[in-house]
N, C-alpha and C positions, 0 to 999 in steps of 0.2 A: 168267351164273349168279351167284348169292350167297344172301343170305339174306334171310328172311321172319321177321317177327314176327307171333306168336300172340299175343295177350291175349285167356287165358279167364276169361270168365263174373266179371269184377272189379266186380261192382253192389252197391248200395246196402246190402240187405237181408245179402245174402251175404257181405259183408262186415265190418260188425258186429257180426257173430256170431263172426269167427275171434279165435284166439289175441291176446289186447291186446299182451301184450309182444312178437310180430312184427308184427303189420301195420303198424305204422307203417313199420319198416323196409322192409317187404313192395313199399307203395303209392310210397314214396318210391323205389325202386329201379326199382319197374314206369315213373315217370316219366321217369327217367334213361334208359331204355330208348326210351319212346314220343318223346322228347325227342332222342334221338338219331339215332332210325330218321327221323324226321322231316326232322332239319338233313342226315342223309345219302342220304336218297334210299330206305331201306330199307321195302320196301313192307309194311306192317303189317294182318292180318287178324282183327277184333275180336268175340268167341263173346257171347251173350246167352244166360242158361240158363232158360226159363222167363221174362221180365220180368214177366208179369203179376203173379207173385209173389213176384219173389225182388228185382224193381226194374231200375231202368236201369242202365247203366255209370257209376260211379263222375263227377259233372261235374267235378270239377276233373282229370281222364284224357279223359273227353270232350271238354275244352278243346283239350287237348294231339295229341287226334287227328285235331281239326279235320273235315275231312267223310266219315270213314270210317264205314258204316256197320254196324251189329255186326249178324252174321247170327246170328239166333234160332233155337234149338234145347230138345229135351227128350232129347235123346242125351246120354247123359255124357258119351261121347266125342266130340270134333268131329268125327271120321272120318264121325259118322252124321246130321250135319246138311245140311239140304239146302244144295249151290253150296258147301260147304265146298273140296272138292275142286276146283272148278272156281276158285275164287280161290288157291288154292295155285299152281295150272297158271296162270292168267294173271299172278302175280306173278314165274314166272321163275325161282323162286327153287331151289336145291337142297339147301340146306341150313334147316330151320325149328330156329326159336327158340319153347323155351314158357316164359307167365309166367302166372299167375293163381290163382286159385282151384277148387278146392280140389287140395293138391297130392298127393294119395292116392287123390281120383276124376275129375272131369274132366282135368286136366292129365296125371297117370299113367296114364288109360286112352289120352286120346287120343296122349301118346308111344308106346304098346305099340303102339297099332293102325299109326303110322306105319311104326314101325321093322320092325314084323312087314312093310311096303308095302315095306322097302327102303330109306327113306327116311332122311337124314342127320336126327338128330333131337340138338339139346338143350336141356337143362331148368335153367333157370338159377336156383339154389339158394335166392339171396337175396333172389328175385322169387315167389316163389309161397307161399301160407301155407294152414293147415288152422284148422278149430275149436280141435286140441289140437295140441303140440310135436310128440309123441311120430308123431301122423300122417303129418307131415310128412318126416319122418326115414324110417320105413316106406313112403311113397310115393315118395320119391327115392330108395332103395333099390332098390325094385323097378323104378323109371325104367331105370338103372344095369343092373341084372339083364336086363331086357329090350332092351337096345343103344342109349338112350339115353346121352348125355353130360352129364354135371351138372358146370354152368359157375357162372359168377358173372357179377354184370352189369358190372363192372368189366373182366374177361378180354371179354364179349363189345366193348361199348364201344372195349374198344382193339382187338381184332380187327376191327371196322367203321372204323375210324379208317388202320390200318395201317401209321403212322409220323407221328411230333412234329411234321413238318413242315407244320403245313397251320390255316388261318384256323379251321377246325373242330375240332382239336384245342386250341386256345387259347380257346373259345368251351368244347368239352364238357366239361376238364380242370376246370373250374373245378365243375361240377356232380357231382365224384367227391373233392370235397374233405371 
């Protein structure tokens, strides 16, 4: 057992439109994450909200995620996309990881729906962004309220990591600088 990353609904259109003074932070931190989950084996599951009009995932994250393919949905929350669940159960995982957009609707709804499953859920703070600040703030709030964990990608990185000692830690260390 271990963890799974979520990246919601982080496309083109959709993101454009968030907060300018976080996303840059946003997408740079969601790579650090997908960049990680990668080099460690952490199995990553990637939401598409609508592409017809809201666009593809982000390509320079698509690069990063290499042949993962993002299951398309019109649910807000992932819980209500189809096969969503069924890649959560094939990944193994027991613990999820959320990153993306928007952090007040998809991302906070699909932690609710989890956590309401039972399910170890966190939302990692510095990864996920809204149109406005104040959203953002308000949805990881209610994250929190509803028995998610609000993390940093930093804390998770080195939770995946789990000690200094290792060719991956000297490889990831350098992308937390």
């Amino acid at each position: 057992m271990g963890d799974v990353l979520v990246v919601v609904d982080v496309q083109e259109r959709l993101f454009n439109a968030m907060d300018a003074e976080r996303r840059d932070e946003m997408i740079a931190n969601v790579k650090i994450l997908a960049a990680a989950a990668r080099r460690l084996g952490v199995p990553v599951v990637v939401t598409e909200q609508y592409p017809k009009g809201l666009g593809a995932t982000l390509p320079e994250l698509r690069e990063l995620l290499g042949d993962t393919a993002p299951l398309v949905k019109t649910a807000f929350s992932c819980c209500g996309a189809d096969g969503f669940a069924d890649r959560l159960r094939a990944s193994g995982a027991d613990h999820i990881v959320l990153v993306g957009l928007e952090a007040h609707v998809c991302v906070l709804l699909t932690a609710l729906d989890l956590a309401a499953q039972g399910a170890h859920v966190s939302v990692v703070a510095d990864a996920v962004c809204s149109r406005r600040a104040a959203s953002v703030e308000t949805g990881l709030a209610e994250a929190r309220q509803g028995g998610a964990v609000v993390t940093s990608t930093e804390t998770v990185v080195f939770r995946w990591l789990g000690g200094a000692d290792s060719d991956a830690f000297r490889e990831l260390s350098k992308l937390l600088r």
